[in-house]
C-alpha positions, 0 to 999 in steps of 0.5 A, a space after each residue: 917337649 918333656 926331657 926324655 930319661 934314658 940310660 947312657 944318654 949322649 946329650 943330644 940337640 933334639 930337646 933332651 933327647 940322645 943317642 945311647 952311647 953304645 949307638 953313637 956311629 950306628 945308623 945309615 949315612 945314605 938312605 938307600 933309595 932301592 925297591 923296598 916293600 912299598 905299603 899298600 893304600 886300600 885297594 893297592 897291592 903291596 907288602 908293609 915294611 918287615 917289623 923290627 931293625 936295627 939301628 939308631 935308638 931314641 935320638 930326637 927329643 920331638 921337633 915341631 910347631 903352633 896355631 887358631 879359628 873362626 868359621 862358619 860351617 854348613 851341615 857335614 857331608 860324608 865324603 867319598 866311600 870306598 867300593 870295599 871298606 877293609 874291615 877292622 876300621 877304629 876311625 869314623 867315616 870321612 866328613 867333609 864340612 863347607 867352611 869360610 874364613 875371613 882373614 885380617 886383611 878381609 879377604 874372605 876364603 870359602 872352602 871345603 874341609 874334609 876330616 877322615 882317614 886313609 886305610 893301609 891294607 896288605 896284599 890280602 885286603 887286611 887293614 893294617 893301619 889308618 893314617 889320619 888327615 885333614 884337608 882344606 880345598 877351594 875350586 880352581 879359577 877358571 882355566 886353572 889348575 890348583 896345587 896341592 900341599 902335604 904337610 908332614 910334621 916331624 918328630 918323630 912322633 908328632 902329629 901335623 897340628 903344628 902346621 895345621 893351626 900353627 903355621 899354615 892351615 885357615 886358623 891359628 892358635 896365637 903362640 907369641 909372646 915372652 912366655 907360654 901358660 898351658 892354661 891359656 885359651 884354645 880359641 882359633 883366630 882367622 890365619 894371615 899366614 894361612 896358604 890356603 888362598 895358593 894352594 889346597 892343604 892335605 895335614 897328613 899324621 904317621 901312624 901313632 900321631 895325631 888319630 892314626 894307628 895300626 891296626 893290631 895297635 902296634 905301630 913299630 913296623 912304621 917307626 924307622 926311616 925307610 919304612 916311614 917314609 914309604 908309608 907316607 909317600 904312599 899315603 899321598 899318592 892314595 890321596 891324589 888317586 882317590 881324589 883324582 889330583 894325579 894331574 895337579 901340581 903337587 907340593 909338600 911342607 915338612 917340618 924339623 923332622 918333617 924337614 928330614 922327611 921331606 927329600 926321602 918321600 920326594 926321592 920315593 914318589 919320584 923313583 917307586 911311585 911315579 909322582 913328580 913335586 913341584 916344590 919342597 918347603 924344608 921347615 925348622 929341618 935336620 938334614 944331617 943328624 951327624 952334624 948336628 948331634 957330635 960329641 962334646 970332643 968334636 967343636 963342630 955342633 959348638 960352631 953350629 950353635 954360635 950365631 943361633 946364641 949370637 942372635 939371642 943377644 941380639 934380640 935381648 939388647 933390642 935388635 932384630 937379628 938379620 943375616 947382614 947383622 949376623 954375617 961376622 958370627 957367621 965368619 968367626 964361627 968357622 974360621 977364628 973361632 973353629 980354630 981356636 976350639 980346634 987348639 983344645 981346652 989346654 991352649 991358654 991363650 986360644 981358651 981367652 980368645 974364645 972367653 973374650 969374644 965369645 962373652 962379647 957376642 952371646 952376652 953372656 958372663 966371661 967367667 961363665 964362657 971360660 968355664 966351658 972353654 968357649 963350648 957352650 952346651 945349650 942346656 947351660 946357655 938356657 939357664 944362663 940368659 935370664 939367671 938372675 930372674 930365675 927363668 930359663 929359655 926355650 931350646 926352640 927359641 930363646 926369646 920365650 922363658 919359663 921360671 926354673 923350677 929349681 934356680 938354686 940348683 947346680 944342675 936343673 931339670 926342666 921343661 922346655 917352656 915353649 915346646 911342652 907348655 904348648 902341648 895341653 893347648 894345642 892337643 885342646 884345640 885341635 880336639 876342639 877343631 875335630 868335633 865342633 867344626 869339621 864335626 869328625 868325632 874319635 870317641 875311641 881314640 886319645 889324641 896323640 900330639 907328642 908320642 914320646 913312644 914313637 920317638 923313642 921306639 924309633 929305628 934309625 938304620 943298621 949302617 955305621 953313620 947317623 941318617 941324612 937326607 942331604 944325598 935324597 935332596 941332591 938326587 931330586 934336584 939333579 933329577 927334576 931340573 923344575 923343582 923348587 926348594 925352600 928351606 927356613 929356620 929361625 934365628 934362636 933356635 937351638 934344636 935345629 940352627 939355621 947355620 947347620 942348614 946354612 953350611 949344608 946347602 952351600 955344599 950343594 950344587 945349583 945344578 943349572 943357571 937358576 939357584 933352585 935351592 934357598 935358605 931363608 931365616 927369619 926372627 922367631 926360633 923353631 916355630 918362628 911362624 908364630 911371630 907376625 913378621 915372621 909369618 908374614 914375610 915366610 908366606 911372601 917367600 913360599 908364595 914366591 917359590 910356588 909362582 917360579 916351581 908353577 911357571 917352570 911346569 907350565 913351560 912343559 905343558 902342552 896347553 898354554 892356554 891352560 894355566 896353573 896358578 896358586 
């Protein structure tokens, strides 16, 4: 993503992003799951969230993902219509399109597709907005029940491509590789990694991502975390009623603040809507943006970083980073380590403790470690791994590099080579996926797959505390004692460090006999789905967390013989 210019920026993890300094410490710590104005979907009848708020201003610098394709598409079916379409629709109808995909295993998927969008009316029936989606389902084998996933990129303001054609959907558009050119091909390829063979697939984007707008063409009513979040949950549970999936297993999948999304929308369809998910998959997350975005002064974003840094080093002397591999990191990271940057940059003997491991696990140049007193900042770090060559790393993963446009310099500006090389051929792709397979043609709409306007007109709360999900993901937990979560992360990511998530978690009770909660990370930064292990082995953990949430709901069910299989 382009590194956003904006006065009196903090630096901040999020891709260049930051908290405005007047902001720091405004915001909400817990997000309060009252009764707010819940939005209506077509034929509900509800109020929208009030314009305005108070609160964070642009924090993230956009979070996010990857994809491809081949498949055979039958002659497009208009999908369902509803009895009274609100006037003032931009998007064109529904279009559902037969499909099938032969993966490279040869498993061959037949499915449907249907491209279209979900209308967002007030009390009165006037359209307020259109949430753009696109969903993937297969018939249920005899005598079961298929579930179903929502998928949610983050942000904010990104629309659901990264997930779609990067991780999960049928195709794939191949990201891997030491670098990425924006000029590259956008043809899809059949996805190994697709969950399409365990579950149908809904790719839902927030109003001002992807094709979905307010109606007025003024998306700010949206843009904070409490309405966001009612936003969607009632865009889901409009696509399970007018789909008649209300009985279904139900899941969902949210990447970095998608991630964050995740708790918050299971929390609302739980308490306000009356909708119960089997599973939360927690990609690339921010659970808790106080711990991940603190001020240089306070070590604790330094600890986070180090073992994402240390795994770097790893992957550059030519071994793949493991946890076992990284549990010594892990261990000085809080305790030496936190210890000696609790001392202060003035402590001499801490400031050579800090120089002389910290140099040995990030390989990085002594004289360059002790110059920051041991607090490596990111952007530094991404300059420093391949100076010699010129080249700087990605935030999202340090093992894809791009050349500095200004290697001379003391202090360059650049874009992220991974984040924002990705975006031409993606937004090309999933353009090319609307009109020429699933024949769903916008000729009135620019596709937005970064809204760099959404990001930053974005409200994070009026309280006096950074916003976190960990308190929804607690309750839903506590409440739902059949719920499964995942959460993964990759090792060289530097946006969102596994290790915040790590430490987070270990907070968190098991709230019975049999651990609910898991972190699984695997090698591959942000996006780490776009390396074949990788993707490979998250597919055998989400498999796995969809067959223990399934068995646990069939144990509730009164019919046996009834199974729900993916």
């Amino acid at each position: 993503m382009p590194i956003m210019k904006m006065a009196r920026v903090l630096p901040s993890p999020l891709c260049g992003g930051g908290y405005p300094a007047e902001q720091r410490g405004r915001g909400e710590r817990r997000i309060r799951r009252g009764r707010a104005p819940l939005p209506a979907l077509a034929d509900a009848r509800a109020t929208l969230p009030r314009r305005g708020g108070r609160g964070f201003a642009a924090l993230v610098a956009l979070l996010f993902a990857i994809v491809p394709l081949a498949a055979t598409a039958q002659a497009p079916q208009r999908g369902p219509t509803e009895a009274r379409a609100p006037e003032g629709k931009k998007l064109p109808p529904d279009v559902t399109t037969e499909q099938s995909v032969t993966l490279p295993n040869g498993q061959k998927l037949d499915f449907t597709a249907t491209a279209g969008s979900l209308p967002l009316v007030d009390e009165s029936g006037k359209l307020q907005a259109e949430i753009a989606f696109v969903a993937y389902t297969r018939p249920a084998a005899a005598g079961t029940v298929r579930p179903i996933t929502f998928a949610i990129n983050g942000g904010p303001g990104a629309a659901s491509a990264y997930l779609n054609i990067g991780a999960i959907g049928p195709w794939r558009l191949p990201a891997d590789g030491a670098s990425i050119s924006p000029s590259r091909s956008v043809a899809l390829v059949p996805n190994d990694g697709t969950w399409l063979d365990f579950t149908d697939l809904v790719f839902i984007d927030p109003v001002g991502t992807g094709y979905s707008r307010a109606a007025d063409g003024d998306g700010k009513a949206y843009w904070s975390v409490e309405s966001d979040a009612s936003v969607l949950s009632a865009a889901i549970a409009r696509y399970l009623r007018v789909n008649t999936r209300m009985g279904d297993p139900k899941f969902y999948v949210g990447e970095s603040y998608g991630g964050f999304r995740g708790p918050l929308i299971a929390a609302k369809l739980q308490e306000d809507i009356g909708v119960g998910l089997s599973g939360l998959v927690l990609l690339s997350p921010v659970l808790d943006f106080g711990t991940l975005a603190p001020p240089r002064a306070n070590p604790w974003g330094n600890v986070l970083r180090l073992p994402s840094y240390a795994a770097g080093a790893l992957e550059r002397a030519g071994t793949v980073p493991t946890r076992e591999t990284l549990a010594d990191t892990e261990r000085y990271a809080t305790g030496a380590y936190l210890a000696d940057l609790l001392k202060g940059p003035d402590d001499a003997p801490a400031v050579a403790r800090l120089t002389e491991r910290v140099a040995a696990l990030t390989g990085l140049d002594p004289a360059f470690v002790k110059a920051q007193g041991g607090r490596l900042s990111s952007s530094s770090v991404q300059r420093e791994v391949d100076r010699a060559s010129g080249r700087v790393a990605s935030a999202y993963d340090t093992g894809v590099s791009g050349w500095d446009p200004d290697p001379t310099a003391a202090h360059s500006g650049f874009d992220d080579p991974l984040l924002t090389a990705l975006q031409a051929p993606l937004t090309s792709a999933m353009i090319d996926l609307y009109t020429k397979t699933l024949n769903w043609r916008v000729t009135n709409l620019r596709y937005e797959l970064l809204n760099t306007a959404v990001n930053r007109g974005w409200s994070w709360g009026g309280g006096r505390s950074a916003p976190e999900a960990v308190g929804a993901l607690r309750g839903v937990l506590a409440l739902d004692g059949n719920v499964r979560v995942l959460v993964a992360h990759g090792f060289t990511d530097l946006v969102t460090p596994y290790f915040a998530s790590k430490l987070l978690i270990d907070q968190i009770p098991s709230y019975g006999a049999e651990p609910r909660l898991s972190l699984a990370v695997y090698p591959g930064g942000h996006m780490f789905y776009s390396r074949p292990d990788a993707r490979a082995a998250f597919k055998r953990d989400v498999s796995a967390l969809y067959a223990a949430a399934l068995k646990a709901r069939e144990a509730t069910a009164p019919n046996p013989q009834r199974k729900e299989a993916p």
